[in-house]
C-alpha positions in Angstrom: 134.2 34.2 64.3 132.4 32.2 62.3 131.3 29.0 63.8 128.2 30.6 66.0 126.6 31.9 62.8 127.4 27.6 61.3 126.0 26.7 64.3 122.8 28.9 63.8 122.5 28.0 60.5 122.8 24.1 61.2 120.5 24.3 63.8 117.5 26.3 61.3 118.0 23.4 58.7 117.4 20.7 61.3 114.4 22.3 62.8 113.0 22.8 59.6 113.7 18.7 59.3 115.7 19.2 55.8 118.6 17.5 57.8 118.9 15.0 60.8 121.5 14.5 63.1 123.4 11.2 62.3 125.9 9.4 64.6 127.6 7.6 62.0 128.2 7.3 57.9 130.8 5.7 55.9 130.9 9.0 54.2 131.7 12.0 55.8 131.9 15.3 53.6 133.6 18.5 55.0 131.3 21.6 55.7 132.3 24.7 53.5 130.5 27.8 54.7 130.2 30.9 52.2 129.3 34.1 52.9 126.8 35.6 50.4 126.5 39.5 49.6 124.2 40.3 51.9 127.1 38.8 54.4 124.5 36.0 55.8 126.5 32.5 56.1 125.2 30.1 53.4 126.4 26.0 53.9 127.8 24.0 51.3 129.0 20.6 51.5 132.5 19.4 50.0 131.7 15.6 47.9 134.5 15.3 46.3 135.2 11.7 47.6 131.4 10.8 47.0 131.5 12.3 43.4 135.0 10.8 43.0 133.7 6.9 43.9 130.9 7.1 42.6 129.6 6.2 38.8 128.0 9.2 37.0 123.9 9.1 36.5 123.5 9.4 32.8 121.5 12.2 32.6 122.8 15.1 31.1 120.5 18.3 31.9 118.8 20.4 28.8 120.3 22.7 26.9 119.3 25.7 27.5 117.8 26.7 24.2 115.9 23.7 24.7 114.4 24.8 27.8 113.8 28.1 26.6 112.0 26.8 23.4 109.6 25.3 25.9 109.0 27.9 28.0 108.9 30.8 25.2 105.1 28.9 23.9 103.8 28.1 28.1 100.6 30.8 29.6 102.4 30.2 32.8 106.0 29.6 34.3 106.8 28.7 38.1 110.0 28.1 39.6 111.1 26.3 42.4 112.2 28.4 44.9 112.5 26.2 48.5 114.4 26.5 51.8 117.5 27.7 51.4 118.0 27.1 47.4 118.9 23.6 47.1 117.5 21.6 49.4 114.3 20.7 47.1 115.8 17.1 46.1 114.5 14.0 48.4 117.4 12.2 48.8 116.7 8.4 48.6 116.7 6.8 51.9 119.3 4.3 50.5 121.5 7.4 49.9 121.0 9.7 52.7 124.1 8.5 54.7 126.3 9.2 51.9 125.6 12.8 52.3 126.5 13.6 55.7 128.4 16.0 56.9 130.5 17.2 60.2 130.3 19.3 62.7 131.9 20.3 65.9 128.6 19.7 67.7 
């Protein structure tokens, strides 16, 4: 079964303070876990609704022979690699509600 491996993975991301429990949010986005190759449960959240109602930002990311045109000529290269892949982005406080998700605990 899989919801004692969601509920150990919920409870690492709170303890490492990338999420916090919330009581309440207008928006409420399903909880989609994956399993990766190496059979641990990875998290993903389903916004669909959000990216349904909400307007686009208007920035397009690089091409990527852009990007490698920059990096080809650079002494040095780093790349982000946080907590669990993508939870590097600070969500803006006026936003943070609009990314919850639910749980059965």
């Amino acid at each position: 079964m899989l919801l004692p491996s969601i509920e150990k993975e919920v409870k690492k991301i709170i303890d490492a303070k990338i999420i916090v429990p919330l009581q309440y949010s207008n928006w409420v986005a399903n909880l989609v876990p994956l399993r990766n190759k190496n059979g641990e449960i990875r998290l993903c959240a389903d916004f669909i609704n959000l990216n349904r109602d909400y307007l686009k930002d208007n920035y397009p990311l690089p091409k990527m022979d852009h990007v490698l045109q920059k990096v080809i000529v650079s002494l040095r290269m780093s790349i982000l690699n946080g907590f669990n892949r993508y939870n590097q982005v600070v969500v803006g406080k006026e936003d943070q509600k609009k990314t919850a998700f639910t749980t059965p605990w």
